[in-house]
C-alpha positions as a Python dict, from the first residue, in 0.01 Angstrom:
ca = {
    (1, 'X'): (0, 0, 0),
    (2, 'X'): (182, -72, -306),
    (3, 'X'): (482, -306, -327),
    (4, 'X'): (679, -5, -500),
    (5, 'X'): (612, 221, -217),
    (6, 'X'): (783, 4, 17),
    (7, 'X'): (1042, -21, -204),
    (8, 'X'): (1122, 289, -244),
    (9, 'X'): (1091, 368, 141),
    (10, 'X'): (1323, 116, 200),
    (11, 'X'): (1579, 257, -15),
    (12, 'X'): (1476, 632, 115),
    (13, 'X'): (1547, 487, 432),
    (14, 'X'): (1862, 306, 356),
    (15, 'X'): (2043, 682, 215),
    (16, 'X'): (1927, 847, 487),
    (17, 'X'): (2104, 662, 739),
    (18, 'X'): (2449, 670, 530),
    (19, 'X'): (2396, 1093, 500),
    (20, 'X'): (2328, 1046, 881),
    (21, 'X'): (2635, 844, 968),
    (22, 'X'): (2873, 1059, 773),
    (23, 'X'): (2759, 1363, 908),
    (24, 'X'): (2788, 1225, 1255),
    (25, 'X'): (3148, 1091, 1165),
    (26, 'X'): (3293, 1424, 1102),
    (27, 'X'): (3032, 1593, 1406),
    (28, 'X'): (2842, 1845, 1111),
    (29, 'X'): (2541, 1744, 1287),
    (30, 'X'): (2615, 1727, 1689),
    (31, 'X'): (2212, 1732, 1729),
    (32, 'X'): (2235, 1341, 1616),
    (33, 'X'): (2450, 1237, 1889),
    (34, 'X'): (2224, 1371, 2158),
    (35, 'X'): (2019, 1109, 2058),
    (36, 'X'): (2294, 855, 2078),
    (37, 'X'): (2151, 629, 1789),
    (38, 'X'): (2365, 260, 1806),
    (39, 'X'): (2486, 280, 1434),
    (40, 'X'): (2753, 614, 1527),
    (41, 'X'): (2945, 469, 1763),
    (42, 'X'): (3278, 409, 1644),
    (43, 'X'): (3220, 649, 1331),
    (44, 'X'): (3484, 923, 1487),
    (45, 'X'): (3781, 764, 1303),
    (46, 'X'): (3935, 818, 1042),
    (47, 'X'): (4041, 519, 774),
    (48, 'X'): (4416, 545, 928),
    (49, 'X'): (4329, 577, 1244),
    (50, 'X'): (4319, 958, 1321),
    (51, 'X'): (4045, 1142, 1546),
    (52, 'X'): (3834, 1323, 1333),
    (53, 'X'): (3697, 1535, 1628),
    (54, 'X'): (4095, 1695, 1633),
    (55, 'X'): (4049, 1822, 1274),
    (56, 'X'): (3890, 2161, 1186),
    (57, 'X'): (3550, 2201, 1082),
    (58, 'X'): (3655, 2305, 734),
    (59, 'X'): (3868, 1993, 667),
    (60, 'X'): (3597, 1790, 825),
    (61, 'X'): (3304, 1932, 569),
    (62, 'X'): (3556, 1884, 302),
    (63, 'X'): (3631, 1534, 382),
    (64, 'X'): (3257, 1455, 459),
    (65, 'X'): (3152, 1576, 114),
    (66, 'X'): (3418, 1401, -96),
    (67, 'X'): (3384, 1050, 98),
    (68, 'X'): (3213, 771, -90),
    (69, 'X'): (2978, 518, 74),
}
């Protein structure tokens, strides 16, 4: 195996865990926490403070879509 191919799956890796956690954070993907992976916990807040889960799902894909990792 090339040295480039790990690269690369590292960084593959890597984005796909930040899509994952900010789906989870505003619950677009409920199928993730049925698996209850270690790295969500504590993602259901927002940056003030504020439950996520209390929002609608419109303001939550909104705000998932504009946040910046």
């Amino acid at each position: 195996m090339k040295l480039s191919t790990l690269t690369q799956f590292s960084s593959d890796a890597h984005r796909f865990r930040e899509i994952v956690a900010v789906f989870t954070k505003y619950e677009l993907a409920n199928w993730i926490k049925e698996h209850d992976p270690d790295f969500i916990k504590g993602l259901q807040k927002s940056s003030n403070g504020a439950r996520i889960t209390d929002l609608s799902p419109e303001v939550r894909l909104r705000m998932a879509l504009t946040e910046r990792m």
